[in-house]
TORDRENFI-391301 format. One line per field, with one value per residue (C-alpha): residue number from 1; residue in three letters; x, y negated, z. Coordinates in nm, 2 decimals, padded with zeros to 4 digits. Each point is the difference from the previous one (the first is absolute). Last residue first. Example, Ala and Ser with C-alpha at 12.3 -4.5 7.8 and 13.67 -1.06 7.14 Angstrom:
nr <- c(2/1)
rest <- c(SER/ALA)
px <- c(01.37/-00.14)
py <- c(00.11/00.34)
pz <- c(00.71/00.07)
END
This chain:
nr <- c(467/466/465/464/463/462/461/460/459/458/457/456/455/454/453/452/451/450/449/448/447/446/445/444/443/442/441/440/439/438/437/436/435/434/433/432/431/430/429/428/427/426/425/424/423/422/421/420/419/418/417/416/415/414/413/412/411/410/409/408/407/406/405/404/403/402/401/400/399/398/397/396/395/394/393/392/391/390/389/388/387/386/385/384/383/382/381/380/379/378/377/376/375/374/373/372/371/370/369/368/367/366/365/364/363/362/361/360/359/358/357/356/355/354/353/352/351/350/349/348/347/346/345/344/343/342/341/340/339/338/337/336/335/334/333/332/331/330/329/328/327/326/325/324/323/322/321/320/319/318/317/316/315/314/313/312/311/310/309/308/307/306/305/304/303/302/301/300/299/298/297/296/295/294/293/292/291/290/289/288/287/286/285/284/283/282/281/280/279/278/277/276/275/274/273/272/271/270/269/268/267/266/265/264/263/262/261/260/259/258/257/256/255/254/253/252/251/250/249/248/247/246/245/244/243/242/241/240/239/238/237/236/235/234/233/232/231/230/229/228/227/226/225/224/223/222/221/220/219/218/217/216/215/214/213/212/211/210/209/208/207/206/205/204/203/202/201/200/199/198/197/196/195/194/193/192/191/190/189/188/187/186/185/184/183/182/181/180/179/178/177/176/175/174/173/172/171/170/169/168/167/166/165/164/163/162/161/160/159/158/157/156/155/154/153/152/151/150/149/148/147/146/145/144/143/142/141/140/139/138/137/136/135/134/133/132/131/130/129/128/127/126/125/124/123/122/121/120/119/118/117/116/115/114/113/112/111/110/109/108/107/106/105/104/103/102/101/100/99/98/97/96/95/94/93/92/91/90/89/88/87/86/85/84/83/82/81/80/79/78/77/76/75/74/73/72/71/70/69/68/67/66/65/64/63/62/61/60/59/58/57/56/55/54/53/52/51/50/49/48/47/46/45/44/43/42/41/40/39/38/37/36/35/34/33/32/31/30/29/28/27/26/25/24/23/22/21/20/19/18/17/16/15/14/13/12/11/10/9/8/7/6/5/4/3/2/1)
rest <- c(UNK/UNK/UNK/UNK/UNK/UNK/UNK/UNK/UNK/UNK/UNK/UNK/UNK/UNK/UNK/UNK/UNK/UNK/UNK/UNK/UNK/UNK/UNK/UNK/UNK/UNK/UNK/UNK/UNK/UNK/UNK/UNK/UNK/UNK/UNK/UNK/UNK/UNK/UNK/UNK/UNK/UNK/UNK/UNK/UNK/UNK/UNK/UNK/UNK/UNK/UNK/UNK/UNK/UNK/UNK/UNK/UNK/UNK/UNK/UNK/UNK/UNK/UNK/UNK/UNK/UNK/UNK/UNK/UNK/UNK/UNK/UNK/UNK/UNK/UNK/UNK/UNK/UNK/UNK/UNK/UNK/UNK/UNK/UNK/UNK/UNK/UNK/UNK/UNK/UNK/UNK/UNK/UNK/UNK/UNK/UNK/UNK/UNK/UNK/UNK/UNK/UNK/UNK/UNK/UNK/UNK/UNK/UNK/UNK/UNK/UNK/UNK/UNK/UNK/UNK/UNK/UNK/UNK/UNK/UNK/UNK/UNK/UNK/UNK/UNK/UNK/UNK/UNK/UNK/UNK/UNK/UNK/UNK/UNK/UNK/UNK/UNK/UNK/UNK/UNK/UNK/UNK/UNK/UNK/UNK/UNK/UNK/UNK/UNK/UNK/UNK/UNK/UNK/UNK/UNK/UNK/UNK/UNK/UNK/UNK/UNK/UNK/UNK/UNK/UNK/UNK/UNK/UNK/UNK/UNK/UNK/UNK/UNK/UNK/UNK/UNK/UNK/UNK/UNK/UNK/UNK/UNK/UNK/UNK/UNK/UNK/UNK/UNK/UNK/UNK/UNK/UNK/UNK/UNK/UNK/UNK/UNK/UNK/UNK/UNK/UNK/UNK/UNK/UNK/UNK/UNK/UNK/UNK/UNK/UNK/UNK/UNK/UNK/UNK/UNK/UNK/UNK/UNK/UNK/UNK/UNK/UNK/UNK/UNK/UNK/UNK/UNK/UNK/UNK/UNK/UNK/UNK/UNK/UNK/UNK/UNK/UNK/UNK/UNK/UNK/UNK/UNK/UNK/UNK/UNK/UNK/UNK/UNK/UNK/UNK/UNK/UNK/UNK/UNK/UNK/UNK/UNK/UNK/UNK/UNK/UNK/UNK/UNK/UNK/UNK/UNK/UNK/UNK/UNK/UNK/UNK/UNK/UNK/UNK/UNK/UNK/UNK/UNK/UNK/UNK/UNK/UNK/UNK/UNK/UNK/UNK/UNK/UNK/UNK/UNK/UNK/UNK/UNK/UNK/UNK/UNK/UNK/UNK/UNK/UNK/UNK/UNK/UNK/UNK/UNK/UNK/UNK/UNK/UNK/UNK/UNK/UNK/UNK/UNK/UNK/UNK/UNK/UNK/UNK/UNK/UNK/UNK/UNK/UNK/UNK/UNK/UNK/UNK/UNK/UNK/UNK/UNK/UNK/UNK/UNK/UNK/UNK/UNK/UNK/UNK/UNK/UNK/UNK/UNK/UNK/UNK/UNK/UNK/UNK/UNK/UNK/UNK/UNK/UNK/UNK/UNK/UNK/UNK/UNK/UNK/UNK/UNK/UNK/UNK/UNK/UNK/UNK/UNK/UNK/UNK/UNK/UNK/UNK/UNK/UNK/UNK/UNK/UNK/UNK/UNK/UNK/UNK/UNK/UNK/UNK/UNK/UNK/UNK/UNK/UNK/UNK/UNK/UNK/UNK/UNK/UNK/UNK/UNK/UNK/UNK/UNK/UNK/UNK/UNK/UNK/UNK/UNK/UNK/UNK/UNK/UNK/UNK/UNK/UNK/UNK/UNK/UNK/UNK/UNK/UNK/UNK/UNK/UNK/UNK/UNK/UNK/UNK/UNK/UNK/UNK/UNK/UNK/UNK/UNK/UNK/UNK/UNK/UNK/UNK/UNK/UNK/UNK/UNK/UNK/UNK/UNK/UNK/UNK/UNK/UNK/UNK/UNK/UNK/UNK/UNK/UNK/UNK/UNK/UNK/UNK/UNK/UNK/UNK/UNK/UNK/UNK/UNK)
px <- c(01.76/00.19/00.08/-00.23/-00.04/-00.04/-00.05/-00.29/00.03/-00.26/00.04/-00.01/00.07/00.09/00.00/-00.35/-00.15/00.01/-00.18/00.15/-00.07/00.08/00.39/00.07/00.29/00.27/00.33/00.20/-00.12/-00.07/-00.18/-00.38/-00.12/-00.15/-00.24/-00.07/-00.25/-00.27/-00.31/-00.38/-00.34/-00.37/-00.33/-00.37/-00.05/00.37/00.34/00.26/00.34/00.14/00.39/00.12/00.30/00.10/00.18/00.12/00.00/-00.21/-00.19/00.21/-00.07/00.14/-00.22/-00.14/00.10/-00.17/-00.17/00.10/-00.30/00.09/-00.23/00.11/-00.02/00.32/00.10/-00.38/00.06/-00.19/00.09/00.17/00.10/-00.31/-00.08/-00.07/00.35/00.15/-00.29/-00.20/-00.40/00.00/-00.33/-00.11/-00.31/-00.20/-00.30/00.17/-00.16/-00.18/00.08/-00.23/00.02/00.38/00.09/00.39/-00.22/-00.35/00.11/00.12/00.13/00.28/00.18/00.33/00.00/00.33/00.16/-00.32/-00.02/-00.21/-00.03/-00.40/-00.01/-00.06/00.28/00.03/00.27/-00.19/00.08/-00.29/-00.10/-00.12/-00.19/00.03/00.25/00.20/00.04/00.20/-00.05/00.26/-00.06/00.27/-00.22/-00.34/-00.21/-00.34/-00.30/-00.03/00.08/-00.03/00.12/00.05/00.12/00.20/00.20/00.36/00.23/00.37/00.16/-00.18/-00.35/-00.33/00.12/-00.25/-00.04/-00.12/-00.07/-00.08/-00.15/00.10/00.12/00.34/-00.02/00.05/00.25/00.04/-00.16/00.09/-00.15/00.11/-00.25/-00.07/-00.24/00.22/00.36/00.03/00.30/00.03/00.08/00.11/-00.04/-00.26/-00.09/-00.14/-00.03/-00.05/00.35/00.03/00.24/00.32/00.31/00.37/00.16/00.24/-00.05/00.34/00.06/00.09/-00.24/-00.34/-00.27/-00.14/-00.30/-00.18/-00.29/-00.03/00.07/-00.11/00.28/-00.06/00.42/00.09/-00.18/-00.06/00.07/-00.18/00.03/-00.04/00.31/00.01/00.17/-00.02/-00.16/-00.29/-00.09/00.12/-00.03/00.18/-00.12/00.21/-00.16/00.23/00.19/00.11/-00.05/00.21/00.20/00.27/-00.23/00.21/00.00/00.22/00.13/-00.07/00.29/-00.11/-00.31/00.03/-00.29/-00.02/-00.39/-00.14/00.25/00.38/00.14/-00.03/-00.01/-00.18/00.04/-00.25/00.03/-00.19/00.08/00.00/00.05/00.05/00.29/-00.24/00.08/-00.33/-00.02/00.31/-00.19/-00.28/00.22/00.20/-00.32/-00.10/00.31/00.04/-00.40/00.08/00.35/-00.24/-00.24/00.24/00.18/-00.33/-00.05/00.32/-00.12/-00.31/00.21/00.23/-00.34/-00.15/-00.31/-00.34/-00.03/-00.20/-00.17/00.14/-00.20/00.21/-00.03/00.04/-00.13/-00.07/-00.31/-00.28/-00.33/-00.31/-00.29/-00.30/00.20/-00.14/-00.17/00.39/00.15/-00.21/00.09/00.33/-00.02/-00.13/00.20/00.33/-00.18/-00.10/00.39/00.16/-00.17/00.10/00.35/00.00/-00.14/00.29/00.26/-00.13/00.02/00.38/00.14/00.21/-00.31/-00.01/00.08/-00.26/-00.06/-00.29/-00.09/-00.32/-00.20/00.25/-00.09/-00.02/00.01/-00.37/-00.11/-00.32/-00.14/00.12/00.28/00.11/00.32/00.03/00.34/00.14/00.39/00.20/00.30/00.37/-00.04/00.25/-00.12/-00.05/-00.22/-00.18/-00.12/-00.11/-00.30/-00.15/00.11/-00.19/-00.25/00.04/-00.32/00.06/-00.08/00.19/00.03/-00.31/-00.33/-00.28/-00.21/-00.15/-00.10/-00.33/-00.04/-00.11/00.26/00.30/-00.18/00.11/00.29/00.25/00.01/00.33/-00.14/00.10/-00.34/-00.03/-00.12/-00.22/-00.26/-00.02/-00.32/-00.26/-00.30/-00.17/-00.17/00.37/00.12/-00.32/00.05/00.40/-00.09/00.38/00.12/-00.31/-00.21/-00.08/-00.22/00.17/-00.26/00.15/00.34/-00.11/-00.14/00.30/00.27/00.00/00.03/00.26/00.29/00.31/00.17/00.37/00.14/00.26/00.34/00.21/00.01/-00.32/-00.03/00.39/-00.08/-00.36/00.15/00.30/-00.19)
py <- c(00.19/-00.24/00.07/00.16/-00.35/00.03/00.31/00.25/00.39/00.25/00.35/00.34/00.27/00.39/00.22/00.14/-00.28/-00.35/-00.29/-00.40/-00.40/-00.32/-00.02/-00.42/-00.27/00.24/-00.23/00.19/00.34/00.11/-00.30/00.00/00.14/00.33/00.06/00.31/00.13/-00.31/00.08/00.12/00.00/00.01/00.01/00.03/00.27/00.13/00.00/00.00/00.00/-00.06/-00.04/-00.33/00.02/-00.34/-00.10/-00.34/-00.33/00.08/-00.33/-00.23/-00.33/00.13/00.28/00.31/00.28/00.31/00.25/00.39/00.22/00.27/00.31/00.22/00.35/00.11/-00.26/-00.14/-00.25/-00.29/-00.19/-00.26/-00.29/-00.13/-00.35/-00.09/00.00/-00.36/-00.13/00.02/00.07/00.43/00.14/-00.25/00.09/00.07/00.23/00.17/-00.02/00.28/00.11/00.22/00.19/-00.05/00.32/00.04/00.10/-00.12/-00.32/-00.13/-00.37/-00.18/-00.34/-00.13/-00.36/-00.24/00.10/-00.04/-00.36/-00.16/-00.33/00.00/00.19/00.39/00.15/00.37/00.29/00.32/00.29/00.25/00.27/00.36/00.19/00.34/-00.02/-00.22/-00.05/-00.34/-00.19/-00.32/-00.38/-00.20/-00.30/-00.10/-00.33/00.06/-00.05/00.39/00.22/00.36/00.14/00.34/00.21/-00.19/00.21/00.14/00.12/-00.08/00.30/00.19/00.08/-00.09/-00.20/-00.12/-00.43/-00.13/-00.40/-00.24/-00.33/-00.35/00.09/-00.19/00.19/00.34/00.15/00.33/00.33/00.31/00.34/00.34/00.29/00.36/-00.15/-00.30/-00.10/-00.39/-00.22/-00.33/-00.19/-00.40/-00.19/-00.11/-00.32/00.00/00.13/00.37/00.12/00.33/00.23/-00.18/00.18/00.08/00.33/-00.10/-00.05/00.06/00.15/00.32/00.04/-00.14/-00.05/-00.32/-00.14/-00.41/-00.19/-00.36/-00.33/-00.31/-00.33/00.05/-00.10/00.13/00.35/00.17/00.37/00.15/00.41/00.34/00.22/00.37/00.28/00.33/00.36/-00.04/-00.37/-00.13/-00.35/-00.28/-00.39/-00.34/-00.29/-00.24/-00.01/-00.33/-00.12/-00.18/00.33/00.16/00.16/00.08/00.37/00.00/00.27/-00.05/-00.12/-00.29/00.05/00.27/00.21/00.07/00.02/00.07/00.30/00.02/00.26/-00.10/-00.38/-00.16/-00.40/-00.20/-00.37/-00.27/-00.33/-00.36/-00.21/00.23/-00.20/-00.03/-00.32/-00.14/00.19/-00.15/-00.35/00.08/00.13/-00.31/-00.25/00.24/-00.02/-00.42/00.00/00.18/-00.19/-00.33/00.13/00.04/-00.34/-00.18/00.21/-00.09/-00.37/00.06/00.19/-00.35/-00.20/00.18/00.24/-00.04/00.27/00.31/00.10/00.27/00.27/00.28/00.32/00.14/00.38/00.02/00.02/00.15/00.06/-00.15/00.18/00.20/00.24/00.02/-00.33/-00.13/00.21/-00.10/-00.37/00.08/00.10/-00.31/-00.22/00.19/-00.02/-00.35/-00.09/00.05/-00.28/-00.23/00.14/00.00/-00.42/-00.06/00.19/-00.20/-00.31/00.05/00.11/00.29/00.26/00.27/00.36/00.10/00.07/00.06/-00.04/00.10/-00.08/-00.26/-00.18/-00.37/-00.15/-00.09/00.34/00.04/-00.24/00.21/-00.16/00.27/00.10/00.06/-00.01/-00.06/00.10/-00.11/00.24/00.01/-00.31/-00.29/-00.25/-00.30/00.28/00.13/-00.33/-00.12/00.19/-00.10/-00.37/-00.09/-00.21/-00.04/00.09/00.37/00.30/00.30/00.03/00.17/-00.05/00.15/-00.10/00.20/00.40/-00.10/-00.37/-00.31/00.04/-00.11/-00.32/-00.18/-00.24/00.16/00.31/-00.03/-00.39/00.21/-00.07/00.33/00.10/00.32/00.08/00.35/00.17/-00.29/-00.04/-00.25/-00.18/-00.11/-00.12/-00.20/-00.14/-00.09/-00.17/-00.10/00.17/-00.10/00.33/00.09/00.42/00.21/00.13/-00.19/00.13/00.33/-00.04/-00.23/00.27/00.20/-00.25/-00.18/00.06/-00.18/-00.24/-00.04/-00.28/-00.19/-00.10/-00.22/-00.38/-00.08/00.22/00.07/-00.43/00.07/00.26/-00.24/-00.24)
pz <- c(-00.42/00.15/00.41/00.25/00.19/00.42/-00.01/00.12/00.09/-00.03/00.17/-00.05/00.26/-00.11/00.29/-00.07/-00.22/00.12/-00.02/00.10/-00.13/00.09/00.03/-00.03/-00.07/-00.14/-00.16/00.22/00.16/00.32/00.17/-00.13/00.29/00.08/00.30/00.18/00.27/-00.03/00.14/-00.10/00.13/-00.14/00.11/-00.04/-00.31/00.15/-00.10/00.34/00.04/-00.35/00.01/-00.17/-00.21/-00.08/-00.39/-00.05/-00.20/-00.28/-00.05/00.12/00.19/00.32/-00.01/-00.15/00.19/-00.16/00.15/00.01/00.12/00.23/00.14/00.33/00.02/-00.20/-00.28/-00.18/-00.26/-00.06/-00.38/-00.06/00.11/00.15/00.08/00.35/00.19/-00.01/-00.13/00.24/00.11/00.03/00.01/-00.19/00.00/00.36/-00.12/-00.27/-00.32/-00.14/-00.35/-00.24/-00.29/00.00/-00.21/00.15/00.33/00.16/00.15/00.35/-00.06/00.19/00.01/00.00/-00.02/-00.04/-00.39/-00.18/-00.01/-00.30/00.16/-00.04/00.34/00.11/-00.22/00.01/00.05/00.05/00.21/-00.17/00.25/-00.08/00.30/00.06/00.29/-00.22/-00.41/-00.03/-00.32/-00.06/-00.14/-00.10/-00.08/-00.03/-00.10/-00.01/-00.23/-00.01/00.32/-00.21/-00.30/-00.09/-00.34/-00.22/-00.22/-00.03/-00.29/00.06/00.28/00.05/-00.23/00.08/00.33/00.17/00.09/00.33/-00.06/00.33/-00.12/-00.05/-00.39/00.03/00.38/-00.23/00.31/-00.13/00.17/-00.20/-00.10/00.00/00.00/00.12/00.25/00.16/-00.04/00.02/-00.18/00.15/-00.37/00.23/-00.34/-00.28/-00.17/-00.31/-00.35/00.12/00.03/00.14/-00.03/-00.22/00.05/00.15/-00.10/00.29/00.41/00.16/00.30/-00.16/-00.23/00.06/-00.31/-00.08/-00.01/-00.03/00.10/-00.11/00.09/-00.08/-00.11/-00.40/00.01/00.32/-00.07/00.36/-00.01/00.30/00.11/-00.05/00.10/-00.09/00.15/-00.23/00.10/-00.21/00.13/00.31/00.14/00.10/00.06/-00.11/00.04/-00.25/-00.32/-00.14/-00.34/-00.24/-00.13/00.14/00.27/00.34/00.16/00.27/00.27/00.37/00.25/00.04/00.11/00.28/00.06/00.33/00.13/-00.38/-00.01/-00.23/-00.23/-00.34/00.04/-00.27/-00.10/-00.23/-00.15/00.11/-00.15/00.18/-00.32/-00.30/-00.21/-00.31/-00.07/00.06/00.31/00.13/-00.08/00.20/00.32/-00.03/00.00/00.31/00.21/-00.13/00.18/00.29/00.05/-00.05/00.28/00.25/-00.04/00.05/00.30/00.13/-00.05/00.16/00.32/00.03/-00.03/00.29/-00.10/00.12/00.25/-00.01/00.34/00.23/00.12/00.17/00.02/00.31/-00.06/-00.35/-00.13/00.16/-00.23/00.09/00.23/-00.10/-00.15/-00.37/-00.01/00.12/-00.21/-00.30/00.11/-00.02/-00.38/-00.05/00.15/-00.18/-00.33/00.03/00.12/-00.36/-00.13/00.25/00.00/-00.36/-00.01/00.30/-00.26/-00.28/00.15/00.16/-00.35/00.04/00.04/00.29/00.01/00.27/00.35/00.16/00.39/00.22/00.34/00.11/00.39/-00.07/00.39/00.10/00.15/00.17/-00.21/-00.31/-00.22/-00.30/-00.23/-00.40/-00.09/-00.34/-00.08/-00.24/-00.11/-00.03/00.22/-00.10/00.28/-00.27/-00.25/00.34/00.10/-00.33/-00.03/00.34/-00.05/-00.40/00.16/00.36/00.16/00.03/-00.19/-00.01/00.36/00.03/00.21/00.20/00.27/00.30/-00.04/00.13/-00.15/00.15/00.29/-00.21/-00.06/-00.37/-00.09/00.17/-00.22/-00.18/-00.14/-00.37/-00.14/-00.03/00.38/00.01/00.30/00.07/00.17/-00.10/00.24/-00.23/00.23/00.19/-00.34/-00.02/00.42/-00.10/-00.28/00.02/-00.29/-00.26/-00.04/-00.36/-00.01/-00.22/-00.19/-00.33/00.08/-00.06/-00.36/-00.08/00.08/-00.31/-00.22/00.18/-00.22/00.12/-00.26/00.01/00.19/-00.26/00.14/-00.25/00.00/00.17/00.19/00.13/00.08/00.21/00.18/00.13/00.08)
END
């Protein structure tokens, strides 16, 4: 009822593209559930439930590696994405498990975890959506290893519940704050009182493990913009900061320099402002040459742009990954190989804040990319999205993440330690995470570099005042 109502009223599914997908489907061969002696013929290794019936519709013992099926769809219309919004989980999380014959009892193979929708139908279409990429990067495992993946160790299946009329009406009363919050947000814009602005903070003598937030130095824009993605660099023996001015008013960003004195950034300019959308300048040595990285995702492609002449004359001079939707991407040169740590969306929601994945290429050229063979490396949004670039401090590599969560893009800042990078692997964990709890009126940190002893950092607001 309740999915049928958001549906009607306000919740629109957006449209997948199948193109790709027909030409396989079409050799799939159609086996009704209980053909018990067909399904047996056709010696299938995984058998996948999406009717949301959690596998107990079909034999276990048909398939070799039993049946398969997520949490994220269920028979309830409307119950799988409004479970998380009535529990008030920073995140929503989808969780693939598996029946075998041998053992009846849900056993997980993988989880995700992502910054879910406020309307229950939408969230349960993203977690749908969202949950292709995690089958089907599990299924690679499983080809890979001969065997599925192990979740974690006593997790629990538990099947959305239709919700009680006391939790509907709290519901109700969840999605009309979201809606006033984003009526109020509009009509701050309108007035040019910079809803959620990122301003930028330096601390002179600080380290990417113990940088302290509020005690870093500001640099706010006076005009209706906000500045964002701060990275440093040095040119001719003078600190320089690259980074996102986004333009309230024509609502895009664009890439931006200033120089550093003190802990201020000042002789602020324009760098590159092709007509659309840039942000997130990584800045890349290589050869004699500067070039940088921005996220171009309003062009669905990664851009690499040389500098002809620092710090406002650049050009184009890479592209690679066309027809898709990128953000925040970074270039790591290791052991000979270079490896981009993209942001990407994988479903017709647009989300690029969930799914880390990785691509060996050539160097700041991009004549070829080579997917790794189990992207996203990293499946939640609470530590997938990159906040900046990866820095190296002794032997051991960092790459600082963003937190994005509770319903706020921006919310906080992790440092994950990289373990492993390899053609077939990848591991990282959490050492540090920042919180939005230093300041008042701050709602989000998203975004770290330093330079020598020098750290920069974003910092978001709940309204930057009138511009």
């Amino acid at each position: 009822m309740l999915q049928r109502v958001e549906t009607a009223i306000a919740a629109r599914r957006p449209p997948a593209n199948l193109d790709e997908w027909h030409e396989n489907l079409n050799t799939v061969p159609h086996v009704a559930s209980g053909d018990e002696v067909s399904l047996a013929r056709t010696k299938p290794e995984v058998l996948l439930d999406l009717a949301g019936d959690y596998g107990l519709t079909v034999p276990a013992s048909a398939a070799t590696h039993g049946v398969w099926f997520t949490d994220a769809t269920c028979t309830i219309p409307g119950a799988a994405g409004l479970r998380p919004l009535l529990e008030g989980s920073p995140v929503s999380t989808i969780n693939l498990f598996r029946r075998t014959s041998q053992q009846p009892v849900p056993s997980q193979i993988s989880s995700a975890a992502v910054d879910g929708k406020f309307l229950a139908a939408r969230n349960t279409w993203f977690l749908e959506e969202k949950s292709v990429a995690l089958i089907l990067r599990e299924l690679r495992r499983c080809a890979r290893d001969r065997k599925p993946g192990q979740g974690r160790e006593g997790a629990l299946f538990v099947s959305p519940a239709a919700p009680s009329a006391r939790e509907f009406i709290r519901y109700l009363s969840g999605v009309m704050a979201a809606v006033v919050g984003r009526a109020t947000d509009e009509l701050a814009q309108r007035l040019r009182l910079r809803p959620g602005m990122f301003h930028l903070r330096i601390e002179r003598e600080g380290s990417l493990l113990r940088f302290a937030p509020e005690d870093g130095e500001a640099t706010r824009p006076d005009d209706n913009s906000y500045y964002a993605d701060p990275f440093l660099l040095e040119r001719d023996g003078e600190k320089w900061c690259l980074f996102e001015r986004y333009d309230y008013a024509e609502r895009h960003g664009s890439i931006w320099a200033g120089r550093l004195e003190d802990d201020r950034v000042v002789e602020i300019r324009s760098a590159i402002d092709p007509g659309y959308h840039l942000s997130f300048p990584v800045p890349i040595e290589h050869g004699g040459e500067l070039f940088v990285m921005p996220e171009s995702c309003a062009m669905r492609r990664l851009e690499i742009w040389r500098c002809v002449s620092f710090p406002d004359q650049w050009e184009l001079h890479a592209t690679a990954l066309e027809d898709s939707m990128i953000a925040d991407s970074a270039l790591l040169e290791l052991d000979g190989d270079w490896w981009i740590f993209a942001n990407m969306a994988s479903d017709p929601f647009g989300d690029v804040s969930s799914e880390l994945h990785l691509y060996r290429t050539s160097g700041p050229d991009l004549a070829w990319v080579e997917p790794h063979r189990l992207n996203p490396v990293v499946f939640d949004s609470r530590m997938a999205r990159n906040a900046g670039r990866i820095h190296r401090i002794g032997d051991a590599l960092y790459r600082p993440a963003q937190d994005n969560s509770h319903g706020t893009y921006g919310y906080g800042l992790r440092i994950m330690k990289i373990e492993t990078v390899g053609r077939d692997e990848y591991r990282e964990r959490s050492t540090r995470h920042v919180l939005p709890d230093f300041d008042p009126g701050v709602i989000g940190i998203h975004h770290v570099d330093r330079l020598g002893d020098q750290v920069i950092f974003d910092v978001r607001e709940r309204m930057g005042g009138a511009a």
